[in-house]
C-alpha positions as CSV (number, residue, x, y, z in Angstrom):
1,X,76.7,26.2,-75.1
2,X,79.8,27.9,-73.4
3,X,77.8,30.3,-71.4
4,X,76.7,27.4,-69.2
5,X,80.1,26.8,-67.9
6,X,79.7,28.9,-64.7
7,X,77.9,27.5,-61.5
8,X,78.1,27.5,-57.8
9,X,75.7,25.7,-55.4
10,X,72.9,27.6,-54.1
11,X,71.7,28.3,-50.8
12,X,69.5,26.3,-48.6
13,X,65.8,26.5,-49.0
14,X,65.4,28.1,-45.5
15,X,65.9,31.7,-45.3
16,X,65.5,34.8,-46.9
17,X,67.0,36.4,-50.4
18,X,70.8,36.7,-51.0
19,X,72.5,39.6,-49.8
20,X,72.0,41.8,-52.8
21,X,70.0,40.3,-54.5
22,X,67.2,41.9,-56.2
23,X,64.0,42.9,-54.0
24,X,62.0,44.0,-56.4
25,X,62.1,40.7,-57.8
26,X,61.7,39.0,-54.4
27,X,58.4,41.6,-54.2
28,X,57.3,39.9,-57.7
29,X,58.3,35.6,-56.2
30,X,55.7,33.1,-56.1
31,X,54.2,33.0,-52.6
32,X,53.9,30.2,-51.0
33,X,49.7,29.7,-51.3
34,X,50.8,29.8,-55.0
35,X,53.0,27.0,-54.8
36,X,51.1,25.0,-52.7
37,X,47.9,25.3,-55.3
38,X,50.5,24.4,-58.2
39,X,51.5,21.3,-56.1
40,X,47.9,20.1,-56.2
41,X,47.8,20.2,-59.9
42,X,51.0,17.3,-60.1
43,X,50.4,13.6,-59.3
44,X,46.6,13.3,-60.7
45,X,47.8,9.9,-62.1
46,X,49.5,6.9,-60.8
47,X,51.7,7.5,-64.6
48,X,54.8,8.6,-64.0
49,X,55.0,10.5,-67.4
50,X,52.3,12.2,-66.6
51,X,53.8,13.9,-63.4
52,X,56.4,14.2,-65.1
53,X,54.6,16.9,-67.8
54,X,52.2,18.3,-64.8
55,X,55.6,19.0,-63.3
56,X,57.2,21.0,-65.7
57,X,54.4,22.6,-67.0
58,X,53.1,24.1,-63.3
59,X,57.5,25.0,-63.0
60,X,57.2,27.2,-66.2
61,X,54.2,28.6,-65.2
62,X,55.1,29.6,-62.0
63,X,58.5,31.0,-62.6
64,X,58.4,31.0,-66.5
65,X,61.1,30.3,-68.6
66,X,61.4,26.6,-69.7
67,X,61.6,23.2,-67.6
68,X,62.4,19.5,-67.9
69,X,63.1,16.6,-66.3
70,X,66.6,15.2,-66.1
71,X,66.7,11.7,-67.1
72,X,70.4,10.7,-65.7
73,X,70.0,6.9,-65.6
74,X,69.5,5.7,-69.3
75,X,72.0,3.8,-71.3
76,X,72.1,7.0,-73.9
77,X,73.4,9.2,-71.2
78,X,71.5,12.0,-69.7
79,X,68.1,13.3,-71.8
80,X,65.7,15.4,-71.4
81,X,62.0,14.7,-70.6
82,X,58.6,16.3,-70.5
83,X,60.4,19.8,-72.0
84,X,57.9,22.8,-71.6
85,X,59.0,26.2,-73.1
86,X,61.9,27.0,-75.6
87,X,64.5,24.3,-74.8
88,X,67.4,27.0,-76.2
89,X,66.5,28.2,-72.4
90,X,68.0,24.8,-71.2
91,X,71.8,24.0,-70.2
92,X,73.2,21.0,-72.5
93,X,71.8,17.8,-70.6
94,X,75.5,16.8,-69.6
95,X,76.6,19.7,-68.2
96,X,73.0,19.6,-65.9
97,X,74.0,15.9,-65.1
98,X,77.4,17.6,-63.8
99,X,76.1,20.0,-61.9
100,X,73.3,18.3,-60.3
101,X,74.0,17.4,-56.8
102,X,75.4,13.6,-55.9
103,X,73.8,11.7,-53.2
104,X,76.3,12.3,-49.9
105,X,75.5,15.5,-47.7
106,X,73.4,18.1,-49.8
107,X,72.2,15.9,-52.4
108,X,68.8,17.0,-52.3
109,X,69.3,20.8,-51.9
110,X,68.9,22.6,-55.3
111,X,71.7,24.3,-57.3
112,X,72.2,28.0,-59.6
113,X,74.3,28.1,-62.3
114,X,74.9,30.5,-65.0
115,X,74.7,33.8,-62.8
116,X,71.7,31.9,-61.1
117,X,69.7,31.7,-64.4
118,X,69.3,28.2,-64.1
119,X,68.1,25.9,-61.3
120,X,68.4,22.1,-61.0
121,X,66.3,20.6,-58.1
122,X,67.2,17.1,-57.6
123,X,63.8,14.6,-57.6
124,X,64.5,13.4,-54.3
125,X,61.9,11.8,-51.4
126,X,62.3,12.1,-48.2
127,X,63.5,8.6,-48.2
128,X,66.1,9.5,-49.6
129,X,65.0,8.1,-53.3
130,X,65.8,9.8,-56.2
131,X,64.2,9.8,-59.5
132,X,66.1,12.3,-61.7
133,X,66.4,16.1,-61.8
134,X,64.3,19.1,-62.8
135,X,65.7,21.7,-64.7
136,X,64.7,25.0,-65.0
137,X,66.1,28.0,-66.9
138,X,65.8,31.4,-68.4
139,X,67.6,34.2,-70.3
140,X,66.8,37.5,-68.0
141,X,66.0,37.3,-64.6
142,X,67.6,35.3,-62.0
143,X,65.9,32.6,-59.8
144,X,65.1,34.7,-56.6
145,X,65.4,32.5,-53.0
146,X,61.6,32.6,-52.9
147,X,61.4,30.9,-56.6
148,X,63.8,28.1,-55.6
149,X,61.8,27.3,-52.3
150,X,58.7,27.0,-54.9
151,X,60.4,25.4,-57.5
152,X,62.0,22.3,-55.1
153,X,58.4,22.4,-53.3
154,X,57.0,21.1,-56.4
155,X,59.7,18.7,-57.4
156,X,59.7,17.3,-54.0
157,X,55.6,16.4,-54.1
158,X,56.3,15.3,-57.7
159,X,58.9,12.8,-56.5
160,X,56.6,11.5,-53.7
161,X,53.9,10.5,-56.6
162,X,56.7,9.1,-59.1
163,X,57.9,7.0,-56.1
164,X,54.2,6.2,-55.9
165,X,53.3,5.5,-59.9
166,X,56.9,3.2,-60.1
167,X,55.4,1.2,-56.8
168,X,52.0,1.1,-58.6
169,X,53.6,-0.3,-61.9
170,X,55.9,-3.0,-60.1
171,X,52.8,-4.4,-58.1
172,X,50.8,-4.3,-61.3
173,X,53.7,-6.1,-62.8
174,X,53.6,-8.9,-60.2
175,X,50.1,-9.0,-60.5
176,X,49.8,-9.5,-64.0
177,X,52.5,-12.5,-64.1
178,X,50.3,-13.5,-61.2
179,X,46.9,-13.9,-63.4
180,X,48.6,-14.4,-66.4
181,X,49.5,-18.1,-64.8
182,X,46.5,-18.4,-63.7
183,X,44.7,-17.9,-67.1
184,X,46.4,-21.6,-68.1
185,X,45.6,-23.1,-71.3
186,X,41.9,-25.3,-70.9
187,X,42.9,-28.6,-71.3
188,X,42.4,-30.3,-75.0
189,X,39.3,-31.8,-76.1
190,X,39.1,-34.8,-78.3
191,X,39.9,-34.8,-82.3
192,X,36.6,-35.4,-83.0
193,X,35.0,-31.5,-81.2
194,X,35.9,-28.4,-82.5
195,X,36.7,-25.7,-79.8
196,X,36.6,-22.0,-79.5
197,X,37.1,-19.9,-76.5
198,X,37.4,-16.3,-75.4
199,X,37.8,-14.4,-72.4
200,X,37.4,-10.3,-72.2
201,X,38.0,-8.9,-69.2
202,X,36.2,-6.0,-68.0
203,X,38.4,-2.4,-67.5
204,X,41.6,-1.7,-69.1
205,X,43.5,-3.2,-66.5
206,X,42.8,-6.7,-65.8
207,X,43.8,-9.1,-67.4
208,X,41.6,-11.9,-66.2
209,X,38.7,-12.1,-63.2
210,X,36.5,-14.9,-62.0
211,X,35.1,-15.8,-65.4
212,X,36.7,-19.0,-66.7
213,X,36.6,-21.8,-69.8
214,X,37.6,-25.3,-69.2
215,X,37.9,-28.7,-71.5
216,X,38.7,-32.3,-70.2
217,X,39.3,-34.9,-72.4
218,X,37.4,-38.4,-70.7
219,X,37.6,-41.6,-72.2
220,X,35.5,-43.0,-75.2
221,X,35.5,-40.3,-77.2
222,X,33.2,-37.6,-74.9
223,X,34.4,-34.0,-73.8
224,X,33.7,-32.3,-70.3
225,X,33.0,-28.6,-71.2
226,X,32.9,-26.0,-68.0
227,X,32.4,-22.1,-68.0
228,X,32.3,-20.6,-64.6
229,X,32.3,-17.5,-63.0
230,X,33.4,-16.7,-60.0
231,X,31.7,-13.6,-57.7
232,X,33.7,-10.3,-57.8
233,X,36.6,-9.4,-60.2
234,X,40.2,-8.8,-59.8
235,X,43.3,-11.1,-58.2
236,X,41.0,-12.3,-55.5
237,X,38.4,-14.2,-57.5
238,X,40.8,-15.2,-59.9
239,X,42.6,-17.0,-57.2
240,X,39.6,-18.4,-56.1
241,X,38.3,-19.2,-59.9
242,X,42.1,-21.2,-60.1
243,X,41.0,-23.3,-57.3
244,X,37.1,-24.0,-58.7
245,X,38.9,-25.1,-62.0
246,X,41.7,-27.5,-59.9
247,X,38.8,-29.0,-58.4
248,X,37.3,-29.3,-61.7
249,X,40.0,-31.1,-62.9
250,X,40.9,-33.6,-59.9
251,X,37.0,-34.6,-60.1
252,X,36.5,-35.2,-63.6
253,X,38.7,-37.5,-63.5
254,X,36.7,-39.9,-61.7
255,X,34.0,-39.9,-64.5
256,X,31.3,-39.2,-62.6
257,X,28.3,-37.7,-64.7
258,X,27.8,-33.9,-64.9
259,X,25.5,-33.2,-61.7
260,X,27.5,-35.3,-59.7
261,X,30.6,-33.6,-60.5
262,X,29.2,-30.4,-58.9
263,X,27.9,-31.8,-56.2
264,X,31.8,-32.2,-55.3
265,X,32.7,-29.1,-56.1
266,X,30.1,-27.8,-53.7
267,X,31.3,-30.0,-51.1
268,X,34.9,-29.1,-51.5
269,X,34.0,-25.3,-52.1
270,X,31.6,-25.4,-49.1
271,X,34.6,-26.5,-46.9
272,X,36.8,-23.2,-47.0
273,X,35.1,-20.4,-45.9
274,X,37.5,-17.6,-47.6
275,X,36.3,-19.3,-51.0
276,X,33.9,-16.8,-53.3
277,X,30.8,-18.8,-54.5
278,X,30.8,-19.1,-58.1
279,X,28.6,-20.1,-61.1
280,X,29.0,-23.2,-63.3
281,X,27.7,-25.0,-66.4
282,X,29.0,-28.3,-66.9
283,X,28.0,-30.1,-70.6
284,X,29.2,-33.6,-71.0
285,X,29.6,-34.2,-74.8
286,X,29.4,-38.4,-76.7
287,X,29.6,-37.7,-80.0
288,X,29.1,-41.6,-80.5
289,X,25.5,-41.4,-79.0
290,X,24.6,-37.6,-80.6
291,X,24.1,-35.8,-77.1
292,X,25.1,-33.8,-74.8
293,X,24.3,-34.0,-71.5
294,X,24.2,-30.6,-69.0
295,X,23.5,-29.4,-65.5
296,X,23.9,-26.3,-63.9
297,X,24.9,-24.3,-60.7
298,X,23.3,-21.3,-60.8
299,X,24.5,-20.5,-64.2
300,X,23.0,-19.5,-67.5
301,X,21.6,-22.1,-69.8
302,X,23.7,-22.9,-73.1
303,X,23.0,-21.6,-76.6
304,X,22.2,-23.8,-80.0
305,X,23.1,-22.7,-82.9
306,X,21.5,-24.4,-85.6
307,X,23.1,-24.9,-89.4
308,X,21.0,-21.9,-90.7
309,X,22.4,-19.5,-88.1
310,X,19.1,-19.6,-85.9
311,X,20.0,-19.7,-82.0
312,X,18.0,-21.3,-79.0
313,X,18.4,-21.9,-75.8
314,X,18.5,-25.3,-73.9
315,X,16.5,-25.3,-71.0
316,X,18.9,-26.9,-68.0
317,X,17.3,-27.7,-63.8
318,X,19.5,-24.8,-61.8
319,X,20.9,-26.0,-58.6
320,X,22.5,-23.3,-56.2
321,X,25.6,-21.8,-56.5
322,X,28.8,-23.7,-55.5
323,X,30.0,-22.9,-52.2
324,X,26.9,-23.3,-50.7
325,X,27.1,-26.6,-49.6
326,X,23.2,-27.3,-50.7
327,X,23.8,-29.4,-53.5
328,X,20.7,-30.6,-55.6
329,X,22.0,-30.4,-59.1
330,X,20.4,-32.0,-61.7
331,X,21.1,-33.1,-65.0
332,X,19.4,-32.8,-68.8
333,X,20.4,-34.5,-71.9
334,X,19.7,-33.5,-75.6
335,X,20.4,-34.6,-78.9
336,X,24.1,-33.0,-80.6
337,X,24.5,-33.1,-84.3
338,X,27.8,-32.1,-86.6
339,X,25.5,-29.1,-88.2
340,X,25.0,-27.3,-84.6
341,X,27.1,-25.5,-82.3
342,X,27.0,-25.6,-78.6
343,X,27.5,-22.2,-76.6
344,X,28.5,-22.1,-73.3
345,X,28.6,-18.5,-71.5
346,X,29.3,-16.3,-68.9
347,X,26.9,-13.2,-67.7
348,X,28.8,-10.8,-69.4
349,X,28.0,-11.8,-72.9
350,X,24.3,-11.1,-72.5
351,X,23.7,-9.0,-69.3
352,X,23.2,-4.8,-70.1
353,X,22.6,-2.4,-66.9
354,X,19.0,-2.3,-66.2
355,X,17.8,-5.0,-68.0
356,X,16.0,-8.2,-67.1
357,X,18.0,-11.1,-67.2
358,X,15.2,-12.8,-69.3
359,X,15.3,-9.7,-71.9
360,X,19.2,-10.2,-72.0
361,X,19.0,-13.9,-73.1
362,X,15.9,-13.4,-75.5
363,X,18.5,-11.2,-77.4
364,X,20.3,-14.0,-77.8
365,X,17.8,-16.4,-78.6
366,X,16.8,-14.2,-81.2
367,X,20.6,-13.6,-82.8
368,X,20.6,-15.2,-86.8
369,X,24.0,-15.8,-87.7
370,X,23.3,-17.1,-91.4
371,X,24.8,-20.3,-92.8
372,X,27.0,-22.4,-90.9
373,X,30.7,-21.0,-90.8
374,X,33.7,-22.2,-88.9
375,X,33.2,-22.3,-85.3
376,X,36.3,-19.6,-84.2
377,X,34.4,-17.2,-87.1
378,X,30.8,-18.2,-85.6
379,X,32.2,-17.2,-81.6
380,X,33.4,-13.9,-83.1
381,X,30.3,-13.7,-85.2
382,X,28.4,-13.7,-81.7
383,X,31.0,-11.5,-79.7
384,X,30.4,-8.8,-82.4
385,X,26.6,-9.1,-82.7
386,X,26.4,-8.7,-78.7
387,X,28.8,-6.4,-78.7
388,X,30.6,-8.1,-75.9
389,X,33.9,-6.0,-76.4
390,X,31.9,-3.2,-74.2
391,X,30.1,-5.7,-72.1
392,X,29.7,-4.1,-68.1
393,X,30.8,-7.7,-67.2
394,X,33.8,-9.8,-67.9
395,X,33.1,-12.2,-70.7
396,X,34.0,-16.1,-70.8
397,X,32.4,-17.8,-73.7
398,X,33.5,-21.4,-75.4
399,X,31.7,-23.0,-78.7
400,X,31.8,-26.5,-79.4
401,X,30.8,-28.6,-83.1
402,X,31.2,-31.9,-83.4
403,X,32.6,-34.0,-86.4
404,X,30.7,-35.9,-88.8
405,X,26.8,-36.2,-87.8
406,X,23.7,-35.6,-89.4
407,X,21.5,-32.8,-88.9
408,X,18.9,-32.6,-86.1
409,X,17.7,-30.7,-84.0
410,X,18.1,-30.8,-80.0
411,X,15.6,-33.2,-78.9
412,X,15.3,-33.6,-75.2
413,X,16.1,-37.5,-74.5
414,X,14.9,-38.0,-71.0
């Protein structure tokens, strides 16, 4: 790679060619309209990668040869990245890193080396914030002036969307420790209730929403088991869903019966007026009387499956949503044996686009899941047959089985 020992600094972008330099080439230059459509083609993402390639693929094309991206800041020493062309066209990556201007006075203007057959144009904002170098070379022709005011037009837009995709990740990062904490462990239930849960979130990038599970562990052997779902999606309701499910939890410990417990959690709820309204199904299970006991705000009704497979639903009173500050929840009690499973659910798992809400839960009504299996193998049984992993909706959905009890089916005990 000895022919890449020559370089000198190149001019500034403002002005016109060199002093003999070649006009018939200049003739030939990308214009300017040229550069500016190439420009619009670089940044389509917030993925740094990505304008990265869109880079160095609009460089080549536009003044042909090959191009990269300098990366100057690993531990390896300096790489190259998102290579387009025939990388023999390319200086050795440390002798680019030499040659590539620092930050003091000039550090953003671009540089010729090799008889001006190769260009490095620092990836520098306006700020002042740099994020590598592009590298461009080729074996005939020199870079004209009017090639390295396109060339450092480009890399300076596609610094401006790096700058943006590295912002972009660091928020997301934040974020995602952010709803990660909130997404807390439910709390356990007593040894003699078996417990599955599982959250999906809708979109590839959340990690949780307003849709939540919840356990507490109250005294003589019963279980409190909550789904919720807050209105909207993103950080915002799951900040709000974090505070439903505090609420949940200071209030349950009192004891208080199923209704009465949301009838608090309207009043609290009802209080703030930034808080969402949210949905909620609260079933209080006693395994040492059989039954579970339920009542609703504005949520779904829970799911029976029986020992055979065959699912129903248990008709619960609605009360408004919480946050509203109506109240009038009421509660229903049914018979619970070892043989059948409890389902408690979110929207998500049931609701298609376009579809009555009554269609949606029939489907489930109507689902036969065959003999009896454990109840983490049953939940996924019921996520797969709904196919809840492409659900429109984010997807909270718990299933509970107690231990040791005869077979029955849910009788409503009034």
């Amino acid at each position: 790679m000895a022919r890449w020992h020559e370089s000198h600094p190149g001019p500034a972008l403002a002005g016109a060619a060199e002093p003999g330099g070649d006009a018939a080439a200049d003739a030939d230059a990308p214009s300017r309209l040229s550069a500016l459509r190439a420009a619009v083609r670089i940044g389509t993402t917030l993925d740094e990668d990505a304008t990265c390639a869109e880079l160095t693929r609009e460089v080549a094309r536009l003044v042909g040869g090959a191009a990269a991206v300098l990366d100057i800041g690993g531990e390896a020493g300096p790489r190259y990245e998102a290579v387009v062309g025939n990388p023999a066209e390319l200086p050795a990556p440390g002798w680019a890193a030499a040659q590539a201007p620092g930050r003091g006075e000039g550090g953003s203007r671009p540089v010729l080396g090799n008889g001006r057959r190769v260009l490095c144009v620092p990836l520098i904002t306006a700020s002042g914030q740099r994020y590598g170098v592009l590298v461009s070379g080729r074996e005939e022709a020199t870079f004209t002036q009017a090639e390295v005011e396109a060339v450092a037009l480009l890399a300076a837009t596609a610094a401006s969307h790096v700058r943006h995709a590295r912002e972009y990740d660091a928020v997301s990062g934040m974020v995602g420790k952010l709803q990660r904490a909130l997404l807390s462990e439910p709390g356990r239930p007593h040894p003699n209730l078996d417990v599955a849960i599982r959250y999906l979130p809708v979109g590839q990038n959340t990690l949780i929403g307003g849709d939540w599970c919840e356990t507490v562990r109250l005294h003589f052997g019963r279980t409190l088991l909550v789904v919720g779902d807050v209105m909207g999606h993103g950080l915002e309701a799951a900040v709000d869903m974090n505070a439903y499910r505090s609420s949940l939890r200071y209030t349950a410990s009192s004891d208080l019966p199923p209704h009465r417990i949301l009838r608090q959690l309207d009043d609290l709820a009802s209080n703030e007026p930034e808080r969402r309204p949210a949905t909620c199904l609260i079933a209080q299970i006693d395994p040492n009387r059989g039954q579970v006991t339920c009542a609703s705000a504005g949520h779904l009704p829970p799911a029976v499956v029986e020992r055979h497979g065959r699912t129903s639903l248990l008709p619960v009173p609605v009360g408004p949503p919480l946050g509203t500050g109506l109240g009038g929840y009421e509660r229903a009690t049914y018979r619970l044996d070892s043989d059948q499973t409890l389902l408690l659910f979110t929207d998500g798992l049931v609701e298609r686009r376009g579809e009555d809400i009554d269609q949606s839960l029939d489907r489930l009504a109507h689902l036969d899941l065959g003999a009896a299996s454990a109840v983490e193998d049953l939940l996924d049984m019921v996520l797969t047959r709904l196919d809840a992993r492409h659900a429109e909706d984010d997807v909270a959905v718990l299933a509970a089985r107690l231990h040791h009890r005869s077979a029955q089916a849910p009788v409503a005990a009034r």
